[in-house]
N, C-alpha and C positions, 0 to 999 in steps of 0.2 A: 497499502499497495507498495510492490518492489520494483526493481530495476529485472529486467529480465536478463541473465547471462550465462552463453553457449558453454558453457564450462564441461558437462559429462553428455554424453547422447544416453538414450536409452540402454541400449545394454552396458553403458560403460558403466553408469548408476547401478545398475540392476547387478553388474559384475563388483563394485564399490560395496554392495547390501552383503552383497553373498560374502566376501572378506571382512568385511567390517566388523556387520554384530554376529552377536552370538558365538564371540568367540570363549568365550567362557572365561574372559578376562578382566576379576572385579578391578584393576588398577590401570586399566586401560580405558577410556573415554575415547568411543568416535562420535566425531561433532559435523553433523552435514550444513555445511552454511550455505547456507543460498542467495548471500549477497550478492550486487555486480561484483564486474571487474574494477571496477574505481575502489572498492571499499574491503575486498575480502582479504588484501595482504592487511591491514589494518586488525580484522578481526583474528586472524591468524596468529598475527603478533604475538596481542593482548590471551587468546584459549591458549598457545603455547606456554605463555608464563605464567596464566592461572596453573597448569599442570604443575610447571617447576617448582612454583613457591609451596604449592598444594600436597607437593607426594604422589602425585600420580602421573600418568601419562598423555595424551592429549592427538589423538591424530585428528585433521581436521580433514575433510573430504568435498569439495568444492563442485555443487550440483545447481545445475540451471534449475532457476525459480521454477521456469514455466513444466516442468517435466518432475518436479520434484514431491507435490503429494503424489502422483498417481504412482512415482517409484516408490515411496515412504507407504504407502496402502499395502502394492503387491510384495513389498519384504518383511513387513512388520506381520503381515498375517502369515505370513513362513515362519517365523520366529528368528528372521531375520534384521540387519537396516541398521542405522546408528542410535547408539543410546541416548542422543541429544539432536534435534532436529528444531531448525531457527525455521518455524510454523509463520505462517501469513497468519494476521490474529482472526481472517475467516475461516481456518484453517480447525481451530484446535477444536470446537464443539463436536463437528464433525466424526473427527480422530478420538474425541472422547465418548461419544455414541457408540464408536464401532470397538471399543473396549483397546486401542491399538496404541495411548499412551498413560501413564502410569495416573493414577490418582493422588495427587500432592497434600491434601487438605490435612491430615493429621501432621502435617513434615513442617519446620521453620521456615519456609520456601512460602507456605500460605500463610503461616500467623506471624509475621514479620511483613506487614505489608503495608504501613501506616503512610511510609515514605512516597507511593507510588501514586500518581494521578487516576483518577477515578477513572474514567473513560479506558486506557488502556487495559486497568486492571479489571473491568466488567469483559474483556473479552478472551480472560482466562477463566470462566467460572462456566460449568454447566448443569443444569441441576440444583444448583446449590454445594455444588464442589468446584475445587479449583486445579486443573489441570496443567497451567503453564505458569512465566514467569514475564513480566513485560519486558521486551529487549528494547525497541524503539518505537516510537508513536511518530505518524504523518498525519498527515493533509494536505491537501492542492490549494495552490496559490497563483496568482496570475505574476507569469514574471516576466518582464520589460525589458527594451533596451532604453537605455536612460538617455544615451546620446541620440535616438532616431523620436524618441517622444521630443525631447527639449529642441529641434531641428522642426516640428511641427508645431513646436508652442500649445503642446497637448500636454496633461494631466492623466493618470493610471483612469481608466475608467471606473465610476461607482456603480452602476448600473449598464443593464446591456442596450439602452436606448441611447447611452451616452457613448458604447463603443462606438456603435451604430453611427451619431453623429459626428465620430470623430477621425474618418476611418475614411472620408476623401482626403483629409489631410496626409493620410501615412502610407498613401494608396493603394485606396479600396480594400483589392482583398488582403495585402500585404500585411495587414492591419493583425489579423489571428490568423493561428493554425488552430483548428478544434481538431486534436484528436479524435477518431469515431472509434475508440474502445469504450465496451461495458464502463469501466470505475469512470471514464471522464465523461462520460454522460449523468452522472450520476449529479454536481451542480446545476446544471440542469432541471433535472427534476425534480432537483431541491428545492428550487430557485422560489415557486407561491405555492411552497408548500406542499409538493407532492411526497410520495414515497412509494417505496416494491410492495411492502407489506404492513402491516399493523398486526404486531405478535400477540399483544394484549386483545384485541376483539377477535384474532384468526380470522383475517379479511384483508383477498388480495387485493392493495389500491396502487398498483403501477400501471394501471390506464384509467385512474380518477381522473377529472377536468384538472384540476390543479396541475397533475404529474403532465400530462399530454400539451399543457399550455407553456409550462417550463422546456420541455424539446420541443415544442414548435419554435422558441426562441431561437436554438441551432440554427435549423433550417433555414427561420427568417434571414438569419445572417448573414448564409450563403446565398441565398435566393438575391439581398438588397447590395453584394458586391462588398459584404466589409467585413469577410470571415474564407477561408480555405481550407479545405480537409485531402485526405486520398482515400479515391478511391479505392485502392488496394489495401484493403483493410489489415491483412497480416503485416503491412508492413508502414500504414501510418504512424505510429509513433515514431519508428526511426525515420521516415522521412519529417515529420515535425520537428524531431532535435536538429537535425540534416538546415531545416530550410531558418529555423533561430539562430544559429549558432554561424551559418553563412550572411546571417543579417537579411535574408529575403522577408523575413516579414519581423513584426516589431514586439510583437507578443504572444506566448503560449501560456496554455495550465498545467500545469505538473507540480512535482514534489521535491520536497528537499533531496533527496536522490540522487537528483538531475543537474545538482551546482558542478558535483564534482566533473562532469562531461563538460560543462556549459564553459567553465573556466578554462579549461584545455584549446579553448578555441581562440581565434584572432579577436571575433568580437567581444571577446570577455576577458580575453588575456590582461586587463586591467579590472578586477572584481567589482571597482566602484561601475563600472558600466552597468552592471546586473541588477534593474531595481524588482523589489518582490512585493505585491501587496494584494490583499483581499478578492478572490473572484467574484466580480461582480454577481450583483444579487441580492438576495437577502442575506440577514443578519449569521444564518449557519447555512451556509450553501455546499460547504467543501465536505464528503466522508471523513471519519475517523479510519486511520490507517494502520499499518505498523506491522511489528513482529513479535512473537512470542519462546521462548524456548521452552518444549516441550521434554519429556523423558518417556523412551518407548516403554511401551509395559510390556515385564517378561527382560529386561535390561539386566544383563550381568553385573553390569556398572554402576546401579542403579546410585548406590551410596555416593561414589568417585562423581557420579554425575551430578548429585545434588552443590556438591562440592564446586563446582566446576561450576555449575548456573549460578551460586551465592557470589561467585568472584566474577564472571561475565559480567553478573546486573549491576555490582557493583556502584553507587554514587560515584567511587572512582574512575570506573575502567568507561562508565556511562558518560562522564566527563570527557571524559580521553577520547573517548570514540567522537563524542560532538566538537570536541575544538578541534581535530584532526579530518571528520566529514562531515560535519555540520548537520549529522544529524540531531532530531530528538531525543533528550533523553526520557525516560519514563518516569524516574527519582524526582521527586521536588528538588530536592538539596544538590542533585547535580546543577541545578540552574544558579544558584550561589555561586558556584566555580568562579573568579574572577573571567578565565579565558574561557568558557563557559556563556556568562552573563554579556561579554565584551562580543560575540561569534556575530557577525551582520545578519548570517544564515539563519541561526538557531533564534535570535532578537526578533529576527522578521516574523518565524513562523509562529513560538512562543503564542502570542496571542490567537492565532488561527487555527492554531491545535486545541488553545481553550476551548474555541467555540464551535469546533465541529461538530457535523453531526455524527448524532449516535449510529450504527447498524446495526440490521437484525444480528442480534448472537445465539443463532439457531444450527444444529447442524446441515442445514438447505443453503447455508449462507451462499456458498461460491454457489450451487448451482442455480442462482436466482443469475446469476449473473452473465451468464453462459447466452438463454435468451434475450435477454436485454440489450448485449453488442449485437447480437443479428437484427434486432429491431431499431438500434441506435442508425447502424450503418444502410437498413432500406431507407430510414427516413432522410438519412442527409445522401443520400444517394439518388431522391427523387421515386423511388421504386415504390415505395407505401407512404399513404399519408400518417402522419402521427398518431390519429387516435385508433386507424386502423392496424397500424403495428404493435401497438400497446395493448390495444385486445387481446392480439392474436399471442402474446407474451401473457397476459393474463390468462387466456387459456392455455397455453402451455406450462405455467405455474397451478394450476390445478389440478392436469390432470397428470402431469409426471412428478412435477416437485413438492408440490404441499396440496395433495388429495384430501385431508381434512380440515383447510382454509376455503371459507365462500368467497365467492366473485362478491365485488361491491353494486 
């Protein structure tokens, strides 16, 4: 999962595809990053001076996440778009089904991969081939304010029965913000064991008992006074960073992403305020996240771009990138880094990205996801009950998204 940021509109992206690629130039590298705004002058930097040290050129093109496959689809199948595209890792199966990014498995980009973390690097393979490069690995983490828990003489919660009783103290609903998008529902449903799908049987189980008992947990929360969401769904996540970051309430879920905003603020403007630990639940309740660099297929650049991903991924520049925004690195060996090893951010998460969970790495992935926030936000909306929304998402995975998976 990324940060979402207004960087290109539609046609401006669409106007970016059209200049970009396909300009018939092997020594030129266009690189769409779809970072925030917190982090993209960072990646900017670092692609600038892979080109310089590398011999090649490097322009970098700065596209909002949220608009950025459905540009990267309609230019890549023009034989347009940039030759390197920072892919959500739901992203690449996808773009590898529909023939639109280049196939790497014969290239040192695949058989040099010993360094990389398992989990990240299973969501560049499709088939049995390997299409991308791991840029960053996430997970959601519950993160705190340290000074309004230690004022209530409360501890991070382990359990959502312990938010629950802890949450007159921090008042009531003050206590969380639940996002009600798709990915943060997703703990949740983790939580005894649910899940969207089971690849291995091809059987849809996002309205098992399990999964429907895990989001009834949400609900309960709001229902018992010790949890808040918005209604306005398009625009609950920024009103969630909005209501932490003003100290109206004492805790949210989100990702490493979200330091760099959080810090910016009065209530974090001292970092030690921000504590970050485990979402409550079970032992792997948080998704596996992240990002991938991809290489279009049909890329002029193709060579310049391989070039260009070996110095991105870098242990170096992987480093660089984490003590600079605390993100994940995907390298084992960038974790040795002293400033690396030493990050509060990257220390914190380190073990919660071990243990996440896996996702489907199906090309259906994003669009399982799609139904799921509309089912997420009737149920904390009061509009549908749980098991009845998760049906009705189970039948909408069958008969538009995976026609040859059974209901359970």
């Amino acid at each position: 999962m990324a940060t979402v940021t207004a960087a290109l509109g539609l046609v401006g992206a669409l106007a970016a595809a059209g200049c970009g690629g396909g300009a018939g130039n092997p020594n030129e590298v266009v690189f769409w990053d779809t970072s925030g705004s917190s982090e993209s002058a960072v990646f900017s930097e670092i692609a600038t001076e892979c080109g310089r040290t590398g011999g090649y050129q490097v322009r970098v093109e700065t596209v909002a996440f949220d608009q950025a496959l459905n540009n990267y689809k309609t230019a890549a199948q023009g034989g347009q778009g940039p030759d390197v595209l920072r892919a959500d890792v739901g992203w690449v199966a996808q773009l590898a089904q529909a023939g639109l990014i280049h196939d790497l498995s014969n290239t040192p980009l695949a058989t040099d991969t010993g360094d990389f973390l398992a989990a990240p690097l299973e969501s560049t393979k499709y088939q049995g081939k390997t299409y991308g490069v791991p840029q960053v690995t996430d997970t959601l983490a519950l993160f705190y304010n340290k000074r309004q828990l230690a004022q209530a003489a409360v501890d991070p919660p382990k359990s959502w029965d312990e938010l629950k009783a802890i949450a007159p103290k921090l008042g009531g609903d003050r206590a969380l913000f639940i996002n009600n998008d798709e990915y943060y529902a997703l703990p949740f449903l983790y939580t005894f064991g649910g899940d969207l799908v089971d690849t291995e049987s091809r059987l849809i189980t996002v309205n098992s008992p399990e999964a429907v008992r895990g989001v009834q947990v949400a609900k309960d929360l709001l229902d018992a006074g010790a949890a808040r969401t918005a209604l306005d769904q398009p625009n609950s996540y920024t009103s969630m960073k909005a209501a932490f970051t003003a100290g109206e309430v004492a805790m949210v879920i989100d990702g490493p992403w979200a330091v760099s905003e959080f810090v910016q603020s009065e209530q974090f403007a001292d970092p030690a305020n921000l504590g970050i630990a485990p979402v409550p639940g079970s032992a792997t309740p948080s998704p596996v996240g992240g990002h991938d660099y991809v290489i279009r297929q049909g890329s002029d650049a193709t060579e310049a771009s391989m070039k260009f991903i070996q110095c991105m991924s870098s242990a170096e520049h992987q480093a660089e990138i984490a003590g600079k925004l605390g993100l994940l690195p995907t390298r084992r060996s960038a974790y040795d880094v002293p400033e690396v090893a030493q990050h509060p951010v990257v220390s914190a998460f380190r073990p919660l990205a071990a243990n996440a969970h896996n996702r489907p790495w199906i090309p259906e992935n994003s669009e399982l996801l799609e139904p799921l926030q509309t089912a997420f936000a009737d149920i904390l909306a009061g509009r549908k009950d749980a098991q009845a929304a998760l049906d009705e998402t189970a039948r909408t995975y069958q008969t538009s998204v995976l026609t040859d998976y059974a209901q359970r």
